[in-house]
DSSP file (Angstrom, degrees, kcal/mol; ACC not computed):
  #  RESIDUE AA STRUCTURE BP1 BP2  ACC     N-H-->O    O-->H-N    N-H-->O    O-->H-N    TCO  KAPPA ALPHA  PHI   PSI    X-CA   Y-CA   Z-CA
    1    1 A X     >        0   0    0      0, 0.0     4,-2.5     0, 0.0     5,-0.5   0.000 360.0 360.0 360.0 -35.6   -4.9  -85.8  -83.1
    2    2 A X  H  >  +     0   0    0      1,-0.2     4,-2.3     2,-0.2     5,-0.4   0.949 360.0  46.0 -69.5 -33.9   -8.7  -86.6  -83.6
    3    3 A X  H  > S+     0   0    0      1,-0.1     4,-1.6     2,-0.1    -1,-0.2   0.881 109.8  53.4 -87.2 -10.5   -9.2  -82.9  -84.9
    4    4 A X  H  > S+     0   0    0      3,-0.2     4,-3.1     2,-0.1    -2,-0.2   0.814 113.4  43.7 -61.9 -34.3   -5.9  -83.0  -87.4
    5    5 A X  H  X S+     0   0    0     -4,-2.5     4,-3.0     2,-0.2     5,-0.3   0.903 114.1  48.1 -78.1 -45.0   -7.2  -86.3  -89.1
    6    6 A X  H  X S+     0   0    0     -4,-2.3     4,-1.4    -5,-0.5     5,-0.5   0.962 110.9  59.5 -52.2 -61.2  -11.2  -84.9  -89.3
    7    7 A X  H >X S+     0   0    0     -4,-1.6     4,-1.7    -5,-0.4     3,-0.6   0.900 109.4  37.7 -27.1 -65.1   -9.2  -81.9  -90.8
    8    8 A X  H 3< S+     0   0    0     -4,-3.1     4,-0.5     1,-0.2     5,-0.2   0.876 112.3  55.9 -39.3 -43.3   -7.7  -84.0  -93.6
    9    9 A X  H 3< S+     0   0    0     -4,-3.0    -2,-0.2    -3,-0.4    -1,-0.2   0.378 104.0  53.3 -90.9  -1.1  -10.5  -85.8  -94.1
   10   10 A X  H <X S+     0   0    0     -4,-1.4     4,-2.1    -3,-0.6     5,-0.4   0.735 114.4  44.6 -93.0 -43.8  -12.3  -82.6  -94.6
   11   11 A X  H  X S+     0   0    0     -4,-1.7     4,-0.6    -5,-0.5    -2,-0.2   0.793 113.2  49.4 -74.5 -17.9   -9.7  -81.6  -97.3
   12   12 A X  H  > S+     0   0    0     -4,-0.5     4,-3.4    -5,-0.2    -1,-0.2   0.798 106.3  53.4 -82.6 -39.4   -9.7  -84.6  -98.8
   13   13 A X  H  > S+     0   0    0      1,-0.3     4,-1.1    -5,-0.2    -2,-0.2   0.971 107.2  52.8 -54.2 -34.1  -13.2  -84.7  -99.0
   14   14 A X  H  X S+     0   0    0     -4,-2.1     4,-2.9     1,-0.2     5,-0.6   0.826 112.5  47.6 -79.7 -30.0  -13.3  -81.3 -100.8
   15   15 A X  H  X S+     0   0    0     -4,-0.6     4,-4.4    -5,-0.4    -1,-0.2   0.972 101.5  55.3 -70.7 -40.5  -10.9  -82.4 -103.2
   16   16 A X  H >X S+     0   0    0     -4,-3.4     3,-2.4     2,-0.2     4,-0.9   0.889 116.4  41.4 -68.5 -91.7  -12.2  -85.5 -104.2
   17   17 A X  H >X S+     0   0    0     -4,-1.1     4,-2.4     1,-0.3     3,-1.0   0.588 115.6  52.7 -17.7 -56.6  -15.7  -83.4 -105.0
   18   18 A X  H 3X S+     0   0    0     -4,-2.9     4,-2.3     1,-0.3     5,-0.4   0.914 113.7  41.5 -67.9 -35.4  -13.5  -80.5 -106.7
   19   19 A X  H <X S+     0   0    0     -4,-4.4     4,-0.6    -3,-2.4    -1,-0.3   0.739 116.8  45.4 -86.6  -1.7  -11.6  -83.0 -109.0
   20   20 A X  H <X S+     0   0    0     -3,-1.0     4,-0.7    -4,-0.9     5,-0.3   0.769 124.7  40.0-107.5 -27.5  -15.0  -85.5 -110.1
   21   21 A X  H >X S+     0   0    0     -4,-2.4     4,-2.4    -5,-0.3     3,-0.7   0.971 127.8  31.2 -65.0 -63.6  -17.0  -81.9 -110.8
   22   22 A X  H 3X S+     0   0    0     -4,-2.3     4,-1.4    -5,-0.3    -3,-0.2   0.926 133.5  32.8 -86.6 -43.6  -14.1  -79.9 -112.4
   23   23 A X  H 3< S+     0   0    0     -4,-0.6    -1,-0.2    -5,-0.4    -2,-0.1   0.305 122.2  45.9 -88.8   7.6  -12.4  -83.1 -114.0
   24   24 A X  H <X S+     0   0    0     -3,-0.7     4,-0.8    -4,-0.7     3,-0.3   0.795 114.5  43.0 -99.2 -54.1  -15.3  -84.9 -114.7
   25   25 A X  H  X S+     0   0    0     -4,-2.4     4,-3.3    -5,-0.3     5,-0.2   0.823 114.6  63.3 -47.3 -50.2  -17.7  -82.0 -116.3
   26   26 A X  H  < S+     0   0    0     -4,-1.4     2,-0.2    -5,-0.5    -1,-0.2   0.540 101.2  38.4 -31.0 -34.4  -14.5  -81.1 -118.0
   27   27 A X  H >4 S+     0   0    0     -3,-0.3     3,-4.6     2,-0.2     5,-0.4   0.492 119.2  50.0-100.0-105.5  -13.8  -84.2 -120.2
   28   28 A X  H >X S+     0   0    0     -4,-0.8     4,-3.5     1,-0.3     3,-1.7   0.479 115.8  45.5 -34.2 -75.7  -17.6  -84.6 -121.0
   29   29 A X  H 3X S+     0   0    0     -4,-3.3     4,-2.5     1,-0.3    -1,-0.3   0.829 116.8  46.9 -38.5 -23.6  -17.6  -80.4 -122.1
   30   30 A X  H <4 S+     0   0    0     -3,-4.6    -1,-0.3    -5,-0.2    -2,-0.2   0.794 110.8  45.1-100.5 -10.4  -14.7  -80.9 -123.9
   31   31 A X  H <4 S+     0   0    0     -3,-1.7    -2,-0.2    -4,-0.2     4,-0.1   0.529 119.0  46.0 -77.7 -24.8  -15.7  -84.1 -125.8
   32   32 A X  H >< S+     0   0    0     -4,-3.5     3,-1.2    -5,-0.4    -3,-0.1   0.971 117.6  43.8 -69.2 -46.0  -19.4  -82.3 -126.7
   33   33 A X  T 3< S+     0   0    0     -4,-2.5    23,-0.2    -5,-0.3    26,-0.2   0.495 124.8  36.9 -88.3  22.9  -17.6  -78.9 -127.7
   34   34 A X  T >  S+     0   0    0     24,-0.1     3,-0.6    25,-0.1    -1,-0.3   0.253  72.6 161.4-160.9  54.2  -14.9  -80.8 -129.7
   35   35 A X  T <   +     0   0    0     -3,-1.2     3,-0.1     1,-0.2    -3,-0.1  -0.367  63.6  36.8 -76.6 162.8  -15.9  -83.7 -131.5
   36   36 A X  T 3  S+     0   0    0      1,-0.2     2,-0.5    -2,-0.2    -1,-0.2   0.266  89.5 106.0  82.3   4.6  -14.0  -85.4 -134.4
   37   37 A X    <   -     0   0    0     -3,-0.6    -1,-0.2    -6,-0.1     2,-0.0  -0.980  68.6-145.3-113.2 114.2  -10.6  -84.4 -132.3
   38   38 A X        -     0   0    0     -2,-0.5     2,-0.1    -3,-0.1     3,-0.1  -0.250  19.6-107.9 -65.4 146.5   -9.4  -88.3 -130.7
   39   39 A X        -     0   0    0      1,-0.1     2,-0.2    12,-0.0    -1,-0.1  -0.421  40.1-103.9 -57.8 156.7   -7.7  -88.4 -127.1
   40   40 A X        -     0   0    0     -2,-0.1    -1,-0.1     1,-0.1     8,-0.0  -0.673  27.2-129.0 -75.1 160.4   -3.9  -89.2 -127.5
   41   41 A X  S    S+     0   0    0     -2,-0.2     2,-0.2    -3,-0.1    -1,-0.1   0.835  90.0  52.0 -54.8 -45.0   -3.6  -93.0 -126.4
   42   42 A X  S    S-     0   0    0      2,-0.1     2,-1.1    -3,-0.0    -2,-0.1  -0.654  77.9-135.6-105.7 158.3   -0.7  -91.9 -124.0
   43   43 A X        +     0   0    0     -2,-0.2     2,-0.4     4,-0.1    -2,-0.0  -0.757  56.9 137.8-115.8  86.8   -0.6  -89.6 -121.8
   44   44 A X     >  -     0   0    0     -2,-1.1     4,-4.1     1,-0.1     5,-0.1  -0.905  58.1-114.9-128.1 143.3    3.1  -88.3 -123.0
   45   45 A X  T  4 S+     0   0    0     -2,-0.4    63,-0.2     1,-0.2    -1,-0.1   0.602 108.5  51.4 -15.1 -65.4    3.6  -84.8 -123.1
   46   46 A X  T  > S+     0   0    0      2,-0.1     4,-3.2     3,-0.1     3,-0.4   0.746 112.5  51.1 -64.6 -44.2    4.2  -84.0 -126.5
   47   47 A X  H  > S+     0   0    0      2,-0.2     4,-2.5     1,-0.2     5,-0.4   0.975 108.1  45.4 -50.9 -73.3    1.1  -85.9 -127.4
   48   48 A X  H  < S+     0   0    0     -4,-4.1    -1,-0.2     2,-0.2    -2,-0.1   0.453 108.6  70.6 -80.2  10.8   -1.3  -84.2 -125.0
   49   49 A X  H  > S+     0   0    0     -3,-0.4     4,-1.0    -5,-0.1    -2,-0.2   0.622 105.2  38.5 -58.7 -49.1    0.6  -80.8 -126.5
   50   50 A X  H  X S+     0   0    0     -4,-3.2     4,-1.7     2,-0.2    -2,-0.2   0.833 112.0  51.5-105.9  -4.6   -0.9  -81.2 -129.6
   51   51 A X  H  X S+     0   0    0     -4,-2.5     4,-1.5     1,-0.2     3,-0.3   0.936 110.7  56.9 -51.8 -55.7   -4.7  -82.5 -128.6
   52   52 A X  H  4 S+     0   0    0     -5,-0.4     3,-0.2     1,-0.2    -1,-0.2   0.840 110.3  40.2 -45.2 -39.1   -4.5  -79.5 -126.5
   53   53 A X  H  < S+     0   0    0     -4,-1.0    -1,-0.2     1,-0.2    -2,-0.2   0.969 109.4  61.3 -77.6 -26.8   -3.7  -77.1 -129.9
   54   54 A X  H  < S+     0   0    0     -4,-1.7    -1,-0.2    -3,-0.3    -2,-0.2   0.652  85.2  98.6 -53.9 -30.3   -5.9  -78.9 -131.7
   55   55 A X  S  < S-     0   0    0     -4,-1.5     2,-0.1    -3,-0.2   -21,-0.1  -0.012  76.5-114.7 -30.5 147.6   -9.1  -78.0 -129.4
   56   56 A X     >  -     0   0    0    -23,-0.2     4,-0.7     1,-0.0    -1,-0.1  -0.281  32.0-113.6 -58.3 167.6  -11.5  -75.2 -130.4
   57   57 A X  H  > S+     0   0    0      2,-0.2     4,-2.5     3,-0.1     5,-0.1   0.654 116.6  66.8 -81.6 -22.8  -11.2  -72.6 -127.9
   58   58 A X  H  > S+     0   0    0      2,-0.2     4,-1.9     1,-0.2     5,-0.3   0.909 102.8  61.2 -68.3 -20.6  -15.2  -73.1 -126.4
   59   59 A X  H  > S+     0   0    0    -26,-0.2     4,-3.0     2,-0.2    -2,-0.2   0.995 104.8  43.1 -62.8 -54.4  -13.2  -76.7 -125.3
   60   60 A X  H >X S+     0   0    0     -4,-0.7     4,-1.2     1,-0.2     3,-0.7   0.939 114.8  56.2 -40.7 -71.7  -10.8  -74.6 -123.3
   61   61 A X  H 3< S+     0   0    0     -4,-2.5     4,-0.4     1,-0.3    -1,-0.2   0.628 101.5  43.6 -26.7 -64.6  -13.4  -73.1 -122.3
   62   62 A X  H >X S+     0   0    0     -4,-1.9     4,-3.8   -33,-0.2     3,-0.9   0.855 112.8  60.9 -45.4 -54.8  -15.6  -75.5 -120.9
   63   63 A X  H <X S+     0   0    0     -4,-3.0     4,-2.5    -3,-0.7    -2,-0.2   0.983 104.5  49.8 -44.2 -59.4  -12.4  -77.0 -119.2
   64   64 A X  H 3X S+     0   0    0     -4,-1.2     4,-0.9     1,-0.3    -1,-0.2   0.477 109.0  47.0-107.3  33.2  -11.9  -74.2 -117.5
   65   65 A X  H <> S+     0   0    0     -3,-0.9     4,-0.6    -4,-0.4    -1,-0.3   0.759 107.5  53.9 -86.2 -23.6  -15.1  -73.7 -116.2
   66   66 A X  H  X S+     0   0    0     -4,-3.8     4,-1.1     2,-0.2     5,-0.3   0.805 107.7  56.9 -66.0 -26.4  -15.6  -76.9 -115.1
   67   67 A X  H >X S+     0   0    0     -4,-2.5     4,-3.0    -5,-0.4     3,-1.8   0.986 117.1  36.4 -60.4 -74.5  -12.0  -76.4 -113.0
   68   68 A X  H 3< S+     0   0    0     -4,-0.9    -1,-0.2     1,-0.4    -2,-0.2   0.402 106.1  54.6 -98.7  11.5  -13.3  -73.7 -111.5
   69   69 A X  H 3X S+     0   0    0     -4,-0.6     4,-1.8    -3,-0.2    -1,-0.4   0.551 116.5  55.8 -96.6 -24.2  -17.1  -74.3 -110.7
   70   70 A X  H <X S+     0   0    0     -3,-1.8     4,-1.9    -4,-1.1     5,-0.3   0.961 107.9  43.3 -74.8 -52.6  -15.1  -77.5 -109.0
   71   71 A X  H  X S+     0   0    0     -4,-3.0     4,-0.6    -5,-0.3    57,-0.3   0.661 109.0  54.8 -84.3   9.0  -12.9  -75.5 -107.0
   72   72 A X  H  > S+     0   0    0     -5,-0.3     4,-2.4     2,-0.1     5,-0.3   0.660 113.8  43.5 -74.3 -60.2  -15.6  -73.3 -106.0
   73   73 A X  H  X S+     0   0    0     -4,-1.8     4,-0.6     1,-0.2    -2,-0.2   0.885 114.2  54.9 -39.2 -32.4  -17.6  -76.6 -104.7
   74   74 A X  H >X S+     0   0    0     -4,-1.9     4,-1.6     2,-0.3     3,-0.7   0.904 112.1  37.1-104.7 -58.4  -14.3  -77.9 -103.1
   75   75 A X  H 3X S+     0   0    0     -4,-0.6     4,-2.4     1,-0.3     5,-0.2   0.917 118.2  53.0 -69.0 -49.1  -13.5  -75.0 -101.0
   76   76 A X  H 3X S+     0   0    0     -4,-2.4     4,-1.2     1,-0.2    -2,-0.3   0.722 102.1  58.2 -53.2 -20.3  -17.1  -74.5 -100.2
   77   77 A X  H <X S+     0   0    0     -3,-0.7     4,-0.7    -4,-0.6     3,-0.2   0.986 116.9  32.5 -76.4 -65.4  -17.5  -77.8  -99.2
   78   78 A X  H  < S+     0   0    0     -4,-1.6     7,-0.2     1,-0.3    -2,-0.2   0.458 112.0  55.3 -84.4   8.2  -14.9  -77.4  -96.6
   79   79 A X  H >< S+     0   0    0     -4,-2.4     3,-0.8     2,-0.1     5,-0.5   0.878 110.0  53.3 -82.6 -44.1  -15.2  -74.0  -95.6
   80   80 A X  H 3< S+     0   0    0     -4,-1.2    -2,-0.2    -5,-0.2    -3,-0.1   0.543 119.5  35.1 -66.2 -20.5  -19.3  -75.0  -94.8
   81   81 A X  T 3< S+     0   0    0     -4,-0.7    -1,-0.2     1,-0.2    -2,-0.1  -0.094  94.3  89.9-143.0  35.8  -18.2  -78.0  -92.5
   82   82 A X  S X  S-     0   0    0     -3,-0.8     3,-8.6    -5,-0.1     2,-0.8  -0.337  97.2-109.3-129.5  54.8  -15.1  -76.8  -90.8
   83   83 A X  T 3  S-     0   0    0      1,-0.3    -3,-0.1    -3,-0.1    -4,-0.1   0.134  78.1 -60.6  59.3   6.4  -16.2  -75.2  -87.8
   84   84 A X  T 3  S+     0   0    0     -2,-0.8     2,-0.7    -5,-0.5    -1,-0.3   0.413  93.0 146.3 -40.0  69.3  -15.3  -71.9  -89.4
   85   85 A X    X   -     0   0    0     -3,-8.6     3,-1.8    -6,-0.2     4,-0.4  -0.626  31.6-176.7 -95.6  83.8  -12.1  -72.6  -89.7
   86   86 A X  T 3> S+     0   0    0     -2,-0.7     4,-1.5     1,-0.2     3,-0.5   0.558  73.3  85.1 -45.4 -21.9  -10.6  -70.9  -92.9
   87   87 A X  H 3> S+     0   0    0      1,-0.2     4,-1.9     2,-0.2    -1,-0.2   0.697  89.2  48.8   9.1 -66.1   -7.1  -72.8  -92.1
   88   88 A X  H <> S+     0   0    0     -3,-1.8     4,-1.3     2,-0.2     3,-0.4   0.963 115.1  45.5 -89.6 -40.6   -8.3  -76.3  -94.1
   89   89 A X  H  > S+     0   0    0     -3,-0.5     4,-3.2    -4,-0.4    -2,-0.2   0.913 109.0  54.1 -70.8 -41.5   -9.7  -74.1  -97.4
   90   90 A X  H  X S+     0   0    0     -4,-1.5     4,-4.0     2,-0.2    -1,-0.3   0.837 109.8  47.4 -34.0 -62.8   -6.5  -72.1  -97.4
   91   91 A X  H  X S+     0   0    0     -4,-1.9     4,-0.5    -3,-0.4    -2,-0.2   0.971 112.8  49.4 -41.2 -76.2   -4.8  -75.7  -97.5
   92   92 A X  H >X S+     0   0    0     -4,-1.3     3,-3.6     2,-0.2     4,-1.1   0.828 109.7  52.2   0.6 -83.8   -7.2  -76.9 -100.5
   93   93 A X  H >X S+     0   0    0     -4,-3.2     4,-2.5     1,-0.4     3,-1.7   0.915 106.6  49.6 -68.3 -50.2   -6.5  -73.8 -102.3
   94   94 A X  H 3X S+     0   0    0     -4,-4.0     4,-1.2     1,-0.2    -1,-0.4   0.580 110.1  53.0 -67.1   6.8   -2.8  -74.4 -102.0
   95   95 A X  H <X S+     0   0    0     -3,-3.6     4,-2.5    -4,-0.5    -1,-0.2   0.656 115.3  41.4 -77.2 -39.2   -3.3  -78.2 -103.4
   96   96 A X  H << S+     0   0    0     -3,-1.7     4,-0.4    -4,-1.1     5,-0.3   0.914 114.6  50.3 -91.1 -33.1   -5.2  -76.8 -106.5
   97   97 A X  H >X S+     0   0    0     -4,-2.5     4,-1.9    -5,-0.2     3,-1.7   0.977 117.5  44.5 -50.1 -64.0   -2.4  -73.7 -106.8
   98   98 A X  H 3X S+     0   0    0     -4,-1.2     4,-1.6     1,-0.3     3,-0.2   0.867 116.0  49.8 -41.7 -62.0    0.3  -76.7 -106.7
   99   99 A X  H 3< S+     0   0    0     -4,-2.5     4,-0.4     1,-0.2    -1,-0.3   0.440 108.3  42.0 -48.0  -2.5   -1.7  -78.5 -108.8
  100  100 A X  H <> S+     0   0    0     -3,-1.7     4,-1.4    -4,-0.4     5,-0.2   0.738 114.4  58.0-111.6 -29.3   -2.4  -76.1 -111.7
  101  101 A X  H >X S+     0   0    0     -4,-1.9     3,-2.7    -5,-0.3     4,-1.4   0.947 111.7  43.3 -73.8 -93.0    1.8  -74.9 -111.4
  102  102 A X  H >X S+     0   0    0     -4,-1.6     3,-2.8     1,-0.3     4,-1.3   0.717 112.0  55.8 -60.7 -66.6    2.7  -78.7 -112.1
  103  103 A X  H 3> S+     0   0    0     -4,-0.4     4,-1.1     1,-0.3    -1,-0.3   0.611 111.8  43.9 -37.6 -32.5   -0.2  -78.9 -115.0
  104  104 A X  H << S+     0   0    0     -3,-2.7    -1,-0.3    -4,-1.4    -2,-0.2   0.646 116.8  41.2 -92.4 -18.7    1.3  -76.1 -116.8
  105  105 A X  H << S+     0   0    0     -3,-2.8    -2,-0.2    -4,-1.4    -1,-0.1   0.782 109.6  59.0 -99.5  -7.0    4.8  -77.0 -116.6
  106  106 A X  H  < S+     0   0    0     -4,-1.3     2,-0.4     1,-0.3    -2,-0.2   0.884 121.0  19.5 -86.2 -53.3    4.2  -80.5 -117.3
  107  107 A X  S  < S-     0   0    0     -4,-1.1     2,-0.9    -5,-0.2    -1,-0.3  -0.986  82.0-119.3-136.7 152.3    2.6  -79.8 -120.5
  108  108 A X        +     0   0    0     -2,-0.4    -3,-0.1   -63,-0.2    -4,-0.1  -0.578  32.5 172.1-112.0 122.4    2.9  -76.8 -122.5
  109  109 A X     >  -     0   0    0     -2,-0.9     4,-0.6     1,-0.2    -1,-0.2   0.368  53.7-108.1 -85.0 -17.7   -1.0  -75.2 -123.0
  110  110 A X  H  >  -     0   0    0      3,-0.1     4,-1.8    -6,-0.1    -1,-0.2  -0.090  39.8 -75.7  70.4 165.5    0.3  -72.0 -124.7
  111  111 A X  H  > S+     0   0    0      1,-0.3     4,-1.5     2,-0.2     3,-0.3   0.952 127.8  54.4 -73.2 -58.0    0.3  -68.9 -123.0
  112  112 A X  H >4 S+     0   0    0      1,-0.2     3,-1.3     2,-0.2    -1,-0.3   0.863 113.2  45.6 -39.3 -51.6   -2.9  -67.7 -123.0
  113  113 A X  H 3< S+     0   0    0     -4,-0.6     3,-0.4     1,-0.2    -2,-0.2   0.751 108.5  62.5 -52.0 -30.8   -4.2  -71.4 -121.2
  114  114 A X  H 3< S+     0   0    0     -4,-1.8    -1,-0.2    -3,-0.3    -2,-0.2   0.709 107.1  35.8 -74.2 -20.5   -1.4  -71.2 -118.8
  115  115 A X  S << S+     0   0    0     -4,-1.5    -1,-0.2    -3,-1.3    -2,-0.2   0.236 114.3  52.2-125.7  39.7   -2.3  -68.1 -117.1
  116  116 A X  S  > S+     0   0    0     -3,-0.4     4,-0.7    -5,-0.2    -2,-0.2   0.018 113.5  52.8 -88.8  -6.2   -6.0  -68.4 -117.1
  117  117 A X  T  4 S+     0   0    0     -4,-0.2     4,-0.2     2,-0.1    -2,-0.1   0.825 122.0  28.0 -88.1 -32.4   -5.1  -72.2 -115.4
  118  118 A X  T  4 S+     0   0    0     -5,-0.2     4,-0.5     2,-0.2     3,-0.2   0.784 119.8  58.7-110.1 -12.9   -3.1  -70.9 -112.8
  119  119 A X  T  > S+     0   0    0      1,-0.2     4,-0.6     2,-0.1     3,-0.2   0.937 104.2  59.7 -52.8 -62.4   -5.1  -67.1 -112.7
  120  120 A X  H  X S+     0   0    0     -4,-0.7     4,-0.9     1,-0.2     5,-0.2   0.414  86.0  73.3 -52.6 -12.6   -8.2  -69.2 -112.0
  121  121 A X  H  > S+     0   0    0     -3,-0.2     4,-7.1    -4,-0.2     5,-0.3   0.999  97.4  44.4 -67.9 -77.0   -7.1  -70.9 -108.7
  122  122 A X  H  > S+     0   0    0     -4,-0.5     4,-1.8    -3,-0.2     5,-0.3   0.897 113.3  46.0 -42.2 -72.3   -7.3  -68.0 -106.3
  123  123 A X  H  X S+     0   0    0     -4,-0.6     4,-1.1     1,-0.2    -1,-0.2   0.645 115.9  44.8 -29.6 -46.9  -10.7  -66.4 -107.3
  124  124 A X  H  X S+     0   0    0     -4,-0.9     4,-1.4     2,-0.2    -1,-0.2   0.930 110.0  54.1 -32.0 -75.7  -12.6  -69.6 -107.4
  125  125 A X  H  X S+     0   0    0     -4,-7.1     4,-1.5     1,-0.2    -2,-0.2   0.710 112.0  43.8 -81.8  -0.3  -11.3  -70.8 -104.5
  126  126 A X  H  < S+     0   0    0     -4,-1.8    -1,-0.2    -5,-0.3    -2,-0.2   0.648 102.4  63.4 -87.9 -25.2  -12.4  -67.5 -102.6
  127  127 A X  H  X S+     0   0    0     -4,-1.1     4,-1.7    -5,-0.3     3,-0.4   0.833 101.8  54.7 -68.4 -14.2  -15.4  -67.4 -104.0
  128  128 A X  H  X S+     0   0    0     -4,-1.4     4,-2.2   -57,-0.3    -2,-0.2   0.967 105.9  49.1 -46.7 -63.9  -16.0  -70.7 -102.2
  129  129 A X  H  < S+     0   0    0     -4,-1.5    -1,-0.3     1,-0.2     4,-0.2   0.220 104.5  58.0 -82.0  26.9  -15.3  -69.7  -99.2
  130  130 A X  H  > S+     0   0    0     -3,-0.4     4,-2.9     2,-0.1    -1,-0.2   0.668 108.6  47.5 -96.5 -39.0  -17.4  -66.6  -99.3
  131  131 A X  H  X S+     0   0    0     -4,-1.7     4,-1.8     2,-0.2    -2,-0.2   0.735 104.7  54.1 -84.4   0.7  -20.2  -68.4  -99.9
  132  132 A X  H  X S+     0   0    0     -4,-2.2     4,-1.2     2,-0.2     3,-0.3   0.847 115.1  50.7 -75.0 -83.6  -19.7  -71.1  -97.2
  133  133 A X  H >> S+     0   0    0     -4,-0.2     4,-0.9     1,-0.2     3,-0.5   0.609 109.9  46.9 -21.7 -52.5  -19.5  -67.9  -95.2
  134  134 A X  H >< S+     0   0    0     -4,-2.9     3,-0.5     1,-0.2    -1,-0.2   0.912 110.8  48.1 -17.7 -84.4  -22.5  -66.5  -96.4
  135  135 A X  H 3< S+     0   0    0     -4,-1.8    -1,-0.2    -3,-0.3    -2,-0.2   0.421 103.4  62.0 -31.4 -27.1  -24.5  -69.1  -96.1
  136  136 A X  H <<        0   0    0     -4,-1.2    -1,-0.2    -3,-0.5    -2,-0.2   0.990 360.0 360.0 -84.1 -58.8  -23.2  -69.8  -92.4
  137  137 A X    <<        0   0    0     -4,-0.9    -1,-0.2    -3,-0.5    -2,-0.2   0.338 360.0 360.0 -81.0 360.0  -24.6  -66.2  -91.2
């Protein structure tokens, strides 16, 4: 029991890092590369449909490096401090896969953004865990 809760708390931990790096870097990269375009006030669909066309593309951009330098951190985190158990990153990466499939179907990014969001998951989060690996040896 004690090593399934350290096990959560190891996935949680990597998440919480992946989402204040990748969703934090994100809003600041996407407010430098695209000022004079307002947030919506709500966070309705349709609303955050059309901030989203309204972006430059370096805004995209910047989002979705910050996504994915976060889920490199995130996987790495817990790949580096899980006894080298790939098992908890594996998890991770299916939390950010789940998460990036709801994000796109919840609001519509246009094509191109939708399968560089959900493209991005795997690679990222294997490059984490190569370099936790790396690093280990």
């Amino acid at each position: 029991m004690a090593n399934l809760l350290q096990a959560s708390l190891r996935v949680t931990a990597g998440f919480f890092l992946s989402t204040l790096v990748g969703w934090g870097l994100g809003q600041a990269l996407q407010d430098r590369l695209s000022e004079g375009i307002s947030r919506p006030a709500v966070n309705d669909a349709l609303h955050v449909s059309e901030f989203l066309a309204a972006l430059p593309p370096a805004a995209h951009a910047g989002r979705l490096l910050s996504a994915g330098l976060g889920m490199m951190l995130g996987t790495w985190m817990v790949r580096r401090f899980s006894s080298n158990q790939p098992g908890e990153a594996w998890a991770l990466t299916a939390l950010y896969a789940a998460g990036a499939v709801f994000d796109v179907f919840r609001v519509d990014h246009g094509p191109a953004l939708s399968i560089a969001t959900v493209a991005m998951v795997l690679p990222c989060a294997w490059m984490g865990m190569k370099l936790a690996s790396r690093s280990r040896n």
